[in-house]
C-alpha positions in Angstrom: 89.9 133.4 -57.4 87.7 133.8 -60.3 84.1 133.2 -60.4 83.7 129.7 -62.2 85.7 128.6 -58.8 83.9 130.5 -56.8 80.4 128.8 -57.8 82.5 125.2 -57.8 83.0 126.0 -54.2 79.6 126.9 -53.4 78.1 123.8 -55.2 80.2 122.0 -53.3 79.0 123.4 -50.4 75.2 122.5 -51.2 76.3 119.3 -51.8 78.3 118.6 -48.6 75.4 120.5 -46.8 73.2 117.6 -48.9 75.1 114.7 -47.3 75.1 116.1 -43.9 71.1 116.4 -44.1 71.6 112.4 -45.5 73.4 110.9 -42.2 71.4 113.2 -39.7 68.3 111.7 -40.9 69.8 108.3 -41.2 70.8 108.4 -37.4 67.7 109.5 -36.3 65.4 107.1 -38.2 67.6 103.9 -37.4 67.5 104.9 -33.8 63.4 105.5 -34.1 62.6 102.7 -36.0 60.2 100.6 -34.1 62.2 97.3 -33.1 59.3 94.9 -33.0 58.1 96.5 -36.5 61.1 95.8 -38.3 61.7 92.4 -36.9 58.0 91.6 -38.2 59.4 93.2 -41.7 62.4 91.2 -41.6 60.6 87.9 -40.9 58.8 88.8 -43.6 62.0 88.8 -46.4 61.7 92.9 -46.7 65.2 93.1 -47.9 65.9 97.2 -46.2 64.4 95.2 -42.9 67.1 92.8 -42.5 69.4 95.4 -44.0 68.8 97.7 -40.9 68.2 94.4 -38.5 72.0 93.7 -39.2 73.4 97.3 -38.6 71.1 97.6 -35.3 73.0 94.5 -34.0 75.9 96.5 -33.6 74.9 100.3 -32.7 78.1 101.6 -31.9 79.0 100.5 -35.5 76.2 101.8 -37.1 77.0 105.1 -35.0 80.4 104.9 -36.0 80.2 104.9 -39.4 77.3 107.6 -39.4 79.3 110.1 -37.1 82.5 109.4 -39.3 80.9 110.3 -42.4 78.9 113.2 -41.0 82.0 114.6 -39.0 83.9 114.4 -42.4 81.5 116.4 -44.3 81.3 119.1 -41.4 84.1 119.7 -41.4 84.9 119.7 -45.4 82.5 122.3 -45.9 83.3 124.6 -43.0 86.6 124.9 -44.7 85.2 125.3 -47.7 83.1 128.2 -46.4 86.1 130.0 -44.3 87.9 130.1 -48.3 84.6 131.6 -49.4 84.3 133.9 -46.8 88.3 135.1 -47.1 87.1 135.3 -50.6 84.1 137.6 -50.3 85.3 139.4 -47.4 88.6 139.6 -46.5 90.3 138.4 -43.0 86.8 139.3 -41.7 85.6 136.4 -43.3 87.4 133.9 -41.2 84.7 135.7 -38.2 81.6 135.2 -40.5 82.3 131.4 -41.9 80.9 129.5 -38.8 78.6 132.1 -38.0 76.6 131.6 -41.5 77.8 127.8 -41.5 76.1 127.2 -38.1 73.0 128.2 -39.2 72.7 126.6 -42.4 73.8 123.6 -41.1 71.7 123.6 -37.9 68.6 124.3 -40.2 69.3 122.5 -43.0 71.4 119.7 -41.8 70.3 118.9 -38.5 66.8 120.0 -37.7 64.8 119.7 -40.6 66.0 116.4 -41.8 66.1 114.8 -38.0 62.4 116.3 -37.9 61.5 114.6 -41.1 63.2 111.1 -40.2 61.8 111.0 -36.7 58.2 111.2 -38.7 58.7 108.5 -41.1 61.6 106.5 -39.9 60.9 103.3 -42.1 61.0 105.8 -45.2 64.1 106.6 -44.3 65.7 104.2 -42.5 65.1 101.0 -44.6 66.4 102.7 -47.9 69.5 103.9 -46.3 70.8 100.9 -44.9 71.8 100.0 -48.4 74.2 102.8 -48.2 75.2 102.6 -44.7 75.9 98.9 -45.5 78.2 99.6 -48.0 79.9 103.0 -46.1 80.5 100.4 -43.0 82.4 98.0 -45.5 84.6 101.1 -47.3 85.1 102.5 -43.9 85.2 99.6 -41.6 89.0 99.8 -40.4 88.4 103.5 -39.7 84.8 102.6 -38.1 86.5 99.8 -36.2 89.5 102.0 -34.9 87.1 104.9 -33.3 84.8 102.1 -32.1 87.7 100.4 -30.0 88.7 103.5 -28.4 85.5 104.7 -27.6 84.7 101.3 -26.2 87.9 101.0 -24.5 86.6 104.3 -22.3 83.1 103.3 -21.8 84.0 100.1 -20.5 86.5 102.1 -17.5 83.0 103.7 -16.3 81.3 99.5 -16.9 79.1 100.5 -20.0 79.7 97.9 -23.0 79.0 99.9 -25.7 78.9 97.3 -28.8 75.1 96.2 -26.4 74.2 99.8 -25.7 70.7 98.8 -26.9 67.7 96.7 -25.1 65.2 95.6 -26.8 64.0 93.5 -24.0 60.6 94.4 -23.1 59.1 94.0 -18.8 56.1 92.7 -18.4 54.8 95.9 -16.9 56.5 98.2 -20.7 54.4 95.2 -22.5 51.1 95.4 -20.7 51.6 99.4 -21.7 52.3 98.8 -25.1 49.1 96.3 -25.2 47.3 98.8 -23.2 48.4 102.2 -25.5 49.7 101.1 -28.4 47.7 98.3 -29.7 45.0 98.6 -32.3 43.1 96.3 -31.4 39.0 95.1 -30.2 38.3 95.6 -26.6 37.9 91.9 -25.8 41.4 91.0 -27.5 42.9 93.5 -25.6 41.3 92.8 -22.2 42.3 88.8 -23.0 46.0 90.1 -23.7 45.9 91.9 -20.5 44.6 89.3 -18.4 47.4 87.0 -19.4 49.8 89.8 -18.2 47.9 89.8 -14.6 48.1 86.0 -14.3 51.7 86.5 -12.8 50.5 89.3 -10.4 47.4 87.1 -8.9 47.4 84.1 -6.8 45.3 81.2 -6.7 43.8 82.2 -3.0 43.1 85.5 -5.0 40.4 83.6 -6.9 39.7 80.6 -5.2 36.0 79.7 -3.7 36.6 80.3 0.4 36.5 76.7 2.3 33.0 78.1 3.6 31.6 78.3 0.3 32.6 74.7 -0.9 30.3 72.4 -2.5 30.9 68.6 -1.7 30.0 65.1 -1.1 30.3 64.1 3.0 30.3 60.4 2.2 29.0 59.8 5.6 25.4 61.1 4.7 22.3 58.8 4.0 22.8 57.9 0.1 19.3 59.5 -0.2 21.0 62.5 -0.2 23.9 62.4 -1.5 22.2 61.1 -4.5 19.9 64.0 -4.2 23.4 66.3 -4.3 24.7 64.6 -6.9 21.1 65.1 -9.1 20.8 68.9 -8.1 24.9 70.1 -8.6 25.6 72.8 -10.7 29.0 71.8 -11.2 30.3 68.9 -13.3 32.9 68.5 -10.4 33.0 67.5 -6.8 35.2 67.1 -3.8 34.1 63.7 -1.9 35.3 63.9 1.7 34.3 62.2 5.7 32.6 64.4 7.5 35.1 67.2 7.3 36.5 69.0 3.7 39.9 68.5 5.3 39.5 64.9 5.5 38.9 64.6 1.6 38.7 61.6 -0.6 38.9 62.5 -3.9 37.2 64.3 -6.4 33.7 62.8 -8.3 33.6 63.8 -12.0 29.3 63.7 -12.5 29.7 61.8 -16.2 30.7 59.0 -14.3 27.5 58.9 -12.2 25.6 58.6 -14.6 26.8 54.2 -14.8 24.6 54.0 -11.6 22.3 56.8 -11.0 19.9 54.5 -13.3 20.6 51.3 -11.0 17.5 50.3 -8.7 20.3 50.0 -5.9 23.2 52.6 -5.6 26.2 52.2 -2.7 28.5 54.2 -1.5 31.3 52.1 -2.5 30.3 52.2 -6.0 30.9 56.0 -5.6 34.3 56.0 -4.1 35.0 53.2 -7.2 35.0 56.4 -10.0 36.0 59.4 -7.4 39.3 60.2 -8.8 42.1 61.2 -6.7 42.6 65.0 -5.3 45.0 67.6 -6.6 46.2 69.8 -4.1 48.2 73.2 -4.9 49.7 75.5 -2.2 47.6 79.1 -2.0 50.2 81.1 -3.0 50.9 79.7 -6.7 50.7 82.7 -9.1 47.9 81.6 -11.3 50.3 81.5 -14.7 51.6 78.7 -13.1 48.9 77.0 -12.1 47.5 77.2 -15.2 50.6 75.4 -17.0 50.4 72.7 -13.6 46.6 72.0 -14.2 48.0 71.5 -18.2 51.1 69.5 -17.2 49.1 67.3 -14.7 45.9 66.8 -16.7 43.7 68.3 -13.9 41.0 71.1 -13.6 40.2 71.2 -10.0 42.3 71.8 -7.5 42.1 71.5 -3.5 43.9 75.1 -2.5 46.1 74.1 0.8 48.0 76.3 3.5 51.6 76.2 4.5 49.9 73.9 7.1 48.3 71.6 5.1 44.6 72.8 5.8 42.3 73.4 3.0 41.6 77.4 2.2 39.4 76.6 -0.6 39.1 75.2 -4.1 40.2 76.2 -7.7 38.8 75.1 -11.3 40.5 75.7 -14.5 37.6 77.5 -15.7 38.0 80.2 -12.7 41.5 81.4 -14.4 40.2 81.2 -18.1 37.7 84.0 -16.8 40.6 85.7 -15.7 41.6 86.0 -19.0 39.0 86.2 -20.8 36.1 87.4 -18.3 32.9 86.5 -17.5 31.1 83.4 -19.5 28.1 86.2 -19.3 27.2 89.4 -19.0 23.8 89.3 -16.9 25.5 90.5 -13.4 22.5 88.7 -11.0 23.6 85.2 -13.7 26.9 85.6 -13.1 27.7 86.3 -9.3 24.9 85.7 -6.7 26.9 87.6 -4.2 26.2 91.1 -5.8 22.9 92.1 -5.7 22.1 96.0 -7.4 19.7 97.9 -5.8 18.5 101.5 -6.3 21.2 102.9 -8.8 24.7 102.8 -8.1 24.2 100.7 -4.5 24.9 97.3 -4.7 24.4 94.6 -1.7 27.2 92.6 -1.3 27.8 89.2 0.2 31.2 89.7 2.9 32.5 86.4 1.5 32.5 88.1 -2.3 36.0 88.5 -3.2 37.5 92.2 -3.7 38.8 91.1 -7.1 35.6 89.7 -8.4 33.7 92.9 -7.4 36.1 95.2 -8.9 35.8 93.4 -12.0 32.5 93.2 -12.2 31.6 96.9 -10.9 34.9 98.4 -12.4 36.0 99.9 -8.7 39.2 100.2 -7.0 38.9 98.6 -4.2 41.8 97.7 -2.3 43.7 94.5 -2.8 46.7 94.2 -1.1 45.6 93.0 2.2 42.7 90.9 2.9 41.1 89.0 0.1 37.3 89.3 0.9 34.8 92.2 1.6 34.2 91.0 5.0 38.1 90.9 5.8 38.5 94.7 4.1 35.6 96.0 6.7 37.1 94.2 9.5 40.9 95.3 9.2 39.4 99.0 8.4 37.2 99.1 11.6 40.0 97.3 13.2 37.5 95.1 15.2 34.5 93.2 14.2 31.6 95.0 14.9 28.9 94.3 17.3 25.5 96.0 15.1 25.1 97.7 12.1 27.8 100.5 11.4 28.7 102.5 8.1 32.4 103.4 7.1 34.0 104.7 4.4 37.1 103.5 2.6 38.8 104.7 0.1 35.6 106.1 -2.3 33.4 103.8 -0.8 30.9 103.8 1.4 30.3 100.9 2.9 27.4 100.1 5.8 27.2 96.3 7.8 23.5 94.9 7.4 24.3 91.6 8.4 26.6 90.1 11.3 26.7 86.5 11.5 29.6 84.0 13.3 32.0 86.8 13.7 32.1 88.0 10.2 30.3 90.1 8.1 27.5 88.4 6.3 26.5 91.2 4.4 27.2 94.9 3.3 25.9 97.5 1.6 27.7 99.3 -0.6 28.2 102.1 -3.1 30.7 104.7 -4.7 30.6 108.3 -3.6 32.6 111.2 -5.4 33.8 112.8 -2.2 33.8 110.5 0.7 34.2 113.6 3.5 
């Protein structure tokens, strides 16, 4: 062979080595382009977007054609190289072709260009679905052959390769993605998060404890229920006789002001604008309660037990805080229950829900039994104590101050590095 053939073949070789590096990196940045990226890109009109949307549709096509065409141009200049080799070398060259073709094409075909792609895959990826488009038409009855065989065996083990990708996101890979990925201010994220948790939490998560309710007993003087009514801190309140379980309604305070100026107020006129009472069962996950209080034009709700006894009571405003946190920041403004004393030792009410004070101190402590402080010091001990003890749960070091109608009125409690 003379030499103008010889450095035909070797050009050839370069350029077959060339394509090779070309579908490598086109597999590997269509497989690492970022999903949710490149749908925003394709919503957008960019043309390489919807380009690679399409071929993404159908992996095993857009795998097919790839492999095809990389497979092809393997294999072309292996034998290429092996009629080099014989060339240069003799029948030892049939021993040295793959040898020297390995590593050329492992460095320059596979490695390097997969390396590249996987570090900008839109750079890649969107400009090459042009070509991939057009390979996949030229080659499709080929593409479509392989495909169906390959298929046809996946299928025998229940794989269905033509779906091989998911896209579909949990809620726990979102809240990750929110959490890690997410460029964003620390009060957008925490609101984004806090949307996520509003399927994990329940309404008696949140709820204010039956004990801690704030009504209207419509069988007290009117002195003083007027009185109530004049010193409430909430726009809101339950009207009930003599007991919250035999509740009337619920008395929205703009409408008391029609007769708070009238020399003579009565009873009935108060019953005349309480509104009726919503009730919601205490295990509603608080996404939907917050699409019930929307779909039923309420914000307070009576929170009831399979048994039809009041636990407590809900307000809209309770699970936009979950979202969005506290209205403020001053910690003796916003819960009266947690009290800070000397650094890092708080005094905490037992009726203060677990949730509430890790929120607002950023602990851990634990949630998935009893709701309340009181209730986690109790099932700890494993019987309510008598006087004044100290435990330790968890990181926490907890001590009883106050005892009151066999539950713990009181607590004091702090965070310790190493509890023993």
């Amino acid at each position: 062979m003379d030499d103008p053939s010889l450095g035909l073949l070797f050009g050839s070789i370069i350029l077959l080595v060339i394509l090779s590096a070309y579908f490598s990196g086109s597999e590997t940045a269509m497989m690492a382009l970022n999903r949710y990226r490149l749908k925003h890109l394709a919503n957008d009109g960019h043309r390489g977007a919807i380009q690679a949307s399409k071929l993404l549709e159908r992996p095993d096509r857009l795998l097919g054609v790839i492999l095809i065409g990389n497979n092809l141009v393997n294999f072309s200049a292996a034998s290429l190289a092996t009629v080099i080799a014989i060339e240069l070398f003799g029948e030892s060259g049939v021993a040295i072709a793959p040898v020297v073709c390995t590593l050329v094409f492992l460095i320059f075909s596979e490695v390097a260009p997969k390396t590249i792609s996987a570090a900008y895959p839109e750079k890649i990826a969107l400009p090459s679905s042009y070509i991939l488009r057009f390979l996949l038409w030229i080659l499709f009855p080929l593409v479509w052959m392989v495909n169906g065989s390959a298929n046809a065996m996946l299928k025998l083990i229940g794989i269905r390769g033509e779906n091989a990708l998911n896209d579909e996101l949990s809620a726990e890979e979102l809240r990750t993605v929110v959490y890690e990925g997410a460029k964003l201010a620390d009060h957008p994220q925490n609101m984004m998060l806090g949307v996520l948790d509003l399927a994990n939490v329940s309404v008696e998560d949140i709820m204010v404890p039956r004990t801690e309710i704030f009504g209207i007993d419509i069988e007290d003087d009117i002195d003083e229920i007027i009185a109530q009514i004049k010193s409430s801190q909430h726009t809101r309140l339950p009207v009930f006789k003599e007991d919250i379980d035999r509740v009337i309604g619920v008395l929205h305070l703009r409408d008391t002001a029609k007769f708070l100026t009238d020399a003579e107020i009565s009873k009935a006129a108060i019953l005349q604008v309480t509104e009726e009472p919503y009730f919601v069962p205490e295990n509603t996950p608080l996404q939907t309660q917050l699409v019930n209080f929307q779909k039923h034009k309420e914000r307070l709700a009576l929170v009831v037990d399979e048994y039809g006894e009041i636990k407590g009571i809900i307000a809209i405003e309770d699970i936009l805080e979950e979202i969005v946190g506290e209205f403020t920041t001053d910690l003796a403004n916003t819960n009266v229950d947690i009290h800070p004393q000397e650094e890092g030792i708080f005094l905490i009410e037992g009726s203060t829900h677990l949730r509430l004070i890790n929120r607002q101190l950023g602990w851990t402590l634990p949630q998935d039994g009893p709701k309340t402080l009181s209730g986690l010091i109790i099932e700890a001990m494993e019987t309510i104590p008598e006087f004044n003890v100290c435990t330790v749960i968890g990181n926490y070091r907890i001590e009883v101050v106050q005892i009151q109608d066999n539950m713990i009125k009181t607590a004091r409690v702090s965070e310790v590095a190493d509890p023993f």
